[in-house]
Each structure stands twice: as C-alpha cells, then as structure tokens.
C-alpha positions in Angstrom: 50.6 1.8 -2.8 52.0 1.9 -6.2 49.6 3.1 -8.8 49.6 -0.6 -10.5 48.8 -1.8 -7.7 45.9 0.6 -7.3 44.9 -0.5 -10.7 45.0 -3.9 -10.2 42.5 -3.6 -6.6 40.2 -1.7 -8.6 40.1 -3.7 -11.5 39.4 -6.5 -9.0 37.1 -4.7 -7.0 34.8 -3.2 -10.3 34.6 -7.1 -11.6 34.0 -8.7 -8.3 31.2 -6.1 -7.3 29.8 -4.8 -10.7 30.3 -6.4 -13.4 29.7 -9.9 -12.0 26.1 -9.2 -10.8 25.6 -7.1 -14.2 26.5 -10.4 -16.3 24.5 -12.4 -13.8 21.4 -10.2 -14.8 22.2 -10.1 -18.6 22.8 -14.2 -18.4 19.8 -14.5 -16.9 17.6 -12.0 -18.9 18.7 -14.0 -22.1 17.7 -17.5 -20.3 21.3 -18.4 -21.3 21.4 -18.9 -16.9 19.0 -20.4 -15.4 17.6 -19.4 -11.6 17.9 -22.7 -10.8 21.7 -22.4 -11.4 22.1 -18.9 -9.3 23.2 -20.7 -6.3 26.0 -22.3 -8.1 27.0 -19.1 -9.7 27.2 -17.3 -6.1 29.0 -20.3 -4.8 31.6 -19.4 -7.3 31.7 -16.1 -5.9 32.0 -17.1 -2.4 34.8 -19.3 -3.2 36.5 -16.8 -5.6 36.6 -14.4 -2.5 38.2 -17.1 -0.3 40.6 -17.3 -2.4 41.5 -13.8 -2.5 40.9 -13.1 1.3 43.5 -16.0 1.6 46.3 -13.6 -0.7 45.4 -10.6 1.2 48.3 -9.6 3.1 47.7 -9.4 6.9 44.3 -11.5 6.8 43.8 -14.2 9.6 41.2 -16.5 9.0 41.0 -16.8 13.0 40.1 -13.0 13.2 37.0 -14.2 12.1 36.3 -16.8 14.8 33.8 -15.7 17.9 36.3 -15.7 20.3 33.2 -13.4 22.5 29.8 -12.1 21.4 30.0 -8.5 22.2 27.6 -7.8 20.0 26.2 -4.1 19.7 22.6 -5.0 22.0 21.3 -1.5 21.6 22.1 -1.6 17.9 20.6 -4.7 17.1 17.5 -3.7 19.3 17.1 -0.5 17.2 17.7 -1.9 14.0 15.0 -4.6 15.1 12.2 -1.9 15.7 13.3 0.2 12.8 13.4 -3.0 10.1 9.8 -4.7 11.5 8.5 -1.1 11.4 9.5 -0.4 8.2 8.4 -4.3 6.6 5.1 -3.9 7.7 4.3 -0.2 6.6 5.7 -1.7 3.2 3.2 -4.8 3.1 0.6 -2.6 4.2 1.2 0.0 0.9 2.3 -2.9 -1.2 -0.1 -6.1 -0.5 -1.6 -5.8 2.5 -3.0 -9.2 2.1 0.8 -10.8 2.1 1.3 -9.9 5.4 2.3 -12.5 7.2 1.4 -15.3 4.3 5.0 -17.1 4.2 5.0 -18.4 8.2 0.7 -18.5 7.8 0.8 -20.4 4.6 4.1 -22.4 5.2 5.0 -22.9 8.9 7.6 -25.7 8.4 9.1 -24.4 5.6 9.6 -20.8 7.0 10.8 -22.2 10.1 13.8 -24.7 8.0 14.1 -20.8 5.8 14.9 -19.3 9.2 17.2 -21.5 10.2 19.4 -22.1 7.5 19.4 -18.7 6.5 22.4 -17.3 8.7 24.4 -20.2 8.0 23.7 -20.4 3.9 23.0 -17.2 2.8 24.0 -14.2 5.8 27.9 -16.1 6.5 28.7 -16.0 2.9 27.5 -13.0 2.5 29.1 -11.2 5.4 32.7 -12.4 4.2 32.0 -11.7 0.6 30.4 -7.9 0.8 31.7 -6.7 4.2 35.5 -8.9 5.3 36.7 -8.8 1.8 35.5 -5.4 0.9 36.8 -3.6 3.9 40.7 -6.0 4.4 41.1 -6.0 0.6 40.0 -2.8 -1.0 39.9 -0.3 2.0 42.4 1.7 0.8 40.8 2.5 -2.3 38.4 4.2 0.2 40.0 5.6 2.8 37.4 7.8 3.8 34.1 6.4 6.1 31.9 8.4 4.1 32.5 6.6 0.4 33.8 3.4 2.1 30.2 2.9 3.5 28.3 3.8 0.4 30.2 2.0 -1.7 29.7 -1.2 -0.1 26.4 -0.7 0.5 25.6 -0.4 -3.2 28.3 -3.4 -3.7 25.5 -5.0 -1.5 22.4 -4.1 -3.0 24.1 -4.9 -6.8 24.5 -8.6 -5.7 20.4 -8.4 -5.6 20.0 -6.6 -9.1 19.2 -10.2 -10.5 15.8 -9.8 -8.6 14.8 -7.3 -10.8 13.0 -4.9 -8.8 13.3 -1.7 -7.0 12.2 -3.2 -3.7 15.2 -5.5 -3.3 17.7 -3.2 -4.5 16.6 -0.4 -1.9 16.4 -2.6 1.0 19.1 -4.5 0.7 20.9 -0.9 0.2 19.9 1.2 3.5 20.6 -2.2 4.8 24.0 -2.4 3.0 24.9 0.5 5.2 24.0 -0.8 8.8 25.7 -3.7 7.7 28.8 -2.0 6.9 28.5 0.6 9.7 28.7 -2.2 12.2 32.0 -4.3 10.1 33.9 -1.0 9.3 32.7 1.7 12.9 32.3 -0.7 15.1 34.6 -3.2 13.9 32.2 -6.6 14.6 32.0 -9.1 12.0 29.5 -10.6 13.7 27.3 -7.9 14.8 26.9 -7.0 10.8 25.5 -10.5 10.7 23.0 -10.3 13.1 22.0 -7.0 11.9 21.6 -9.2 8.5 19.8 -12.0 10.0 18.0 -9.7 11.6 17.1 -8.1 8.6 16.3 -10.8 6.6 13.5 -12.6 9.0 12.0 -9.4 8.9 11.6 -9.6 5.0 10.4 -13.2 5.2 8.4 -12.6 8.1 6.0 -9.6 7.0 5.2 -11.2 3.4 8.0 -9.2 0.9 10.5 -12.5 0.7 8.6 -12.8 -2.3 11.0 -10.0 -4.0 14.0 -11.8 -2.5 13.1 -14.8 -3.9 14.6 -16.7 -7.3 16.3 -19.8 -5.3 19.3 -18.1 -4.5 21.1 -16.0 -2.0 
C-alpha cells in the first residue's frame, strides 16, 4: 500500500468513525440537531458506507448473504449468561426499581422494539462498524490485538450522543465480542446475534433508557 493511499484510508477511517459521532454530539449539544433528526443523520451514515463498501476492491455484496447459519451456539450461549448477568447486577446498583419496567410497563411496545430491532438498528450497524471496518481499513490494523480495540471504540463512539458513561462502556466490551466474532471467527452473522442478543438484554432488564434518544 502506497503511503497516500494509507493517508487517504485513514483520513476516511478518522472522519467516518470519530469525527462524525463527535460533530453529531457537538450539533446536538448546541440544539443546532435535533434527536428527532438522529435517525436521519445515521441513515446518512449507513448509506455513506454503502457506498464505500461498494468501491472497496474485492467486496461482494453476496458474501454477506446467509447462505448457512453456522452460528457460534456455545458463544452465543455464553455471551447470553454473561450479558443478562451483567444487566441485572447493573439495574440492581443503578435503579433497582427499573428492572424489568420497559416489557412491565409497555408490553406491546417492547415486543414491536424487539422485533424491529435486528432489522433497523443491529443490520445497519453490523455492516457499518464491523464489514466496513474490517474489508476497508484492515490493513491499517494488521494486528488482532489493535484491530479489535479499535473497532470496538469505533462502536462505542457511535453512542457518545447518549451522553453517558453507561452506554459508552457497554456498547464497548460489547464492541469487542462483536468484532471478535466478524474478524476470529469470521461470521457476519454471529456478530449480529451476539448484538441482538445484547441489545434485548439492555431493553429487557430496565437500562434501554441510556440507549434511548430515538435513534440507533
């Protein structure tokens, strides 16, 4: 790789993953963006990263497709007992009262939130912060052991809007199974059911409301 080209990827890379959600947080801090428009401006994003998935040499749109759902069972299962063990020691430190309030106070709602969740907010996500981060800008990492972090703190930056520690950590440590199960074990799709996984969890055991500002 030449070293303009190098420049160019990170340039690419530092705007698409830092500076974005920084601007996002400034816009929004100054009410010059309003969370009613967040959807739109991550919509952007997702389409933005179409595009460049679309340039990137040697990147199949197909590759994508769930030819076969050999998903990572044991990993899945684990991340399962580790994510509802970790949600409700959280609720129970945080607001013990919470627990549970979204499906208890909200049934229908909750149930249309899980199901449109994969489709509107873990998809997008999953080709934004793990397929285009790994086909496009893998060789600026070429090691495991900065690849992962780094796109696990491209994942948690996308929730810096939320303005709180809580969001930012979990969506970190999460960043990294995530990214473990794209990059390691090479499954698209088990990253997403890791996320979905993940993200019930938060909605489930009363902390959604740190997630929530009507958008991703």
């Amino acid at each position: 790789m030449t070293n303009a080209k190098r420049i160019q990827l990170w340039a690419e890379m530092l705007s698409f993953y830092v500076f974005a959600p920084l601007i996002f947080t400034w816009l929004l801090n100054t009410n010059k963006l309003s969370r009613s428009e967040m959807p739109i401006a991550f919509f952007a994003l997702f389409i933005f990263a179409i595009v460049l998935l679309t340039i990137t040499p040697d990147f199949k749109w197909r590759s994508l497709l769930p030819t076969s759902f050999q998903l990572e069972w044991r990993a899945l299962s684990i991340f399962l007992l580790i994510s509802s063990g970790t949600m409700y020691l959280l609720i129970q430190v945080i607001n013990p009262e919470q627990l549970f309030s979204f499906p208890r106070r909200a049934p229908e709602i909750y149930l249309v939130v899980m199901a449109l969740y994969p489709l509107l907010s873990v998809i997008p996500q999953g080709i934004i912060y793990r397929v285009l981060f790994f086909k496009r800008y893998a060789a600026l990492f070429p090691e495991i052991r900065y690849s992962l972090p780094a796109a696990a703190i491209a994942f948690a930056l996308a929730h810096l809007f939320f303005q709180n520690v809580i969001a930012l950590l979990l969506t970190f440590f999460g960043g990294l199974a995530f990214a473990w199960a794209h990059r390691i074990r090479g499954s698209f799709w088990t990253g997403n059911f890791l996320h979905i996984i993940g993200g019930w969890c938060i909605w489930t055991f009363g902390l959604g409301r740190y997630f929530y500002h009507g958008a991703i």
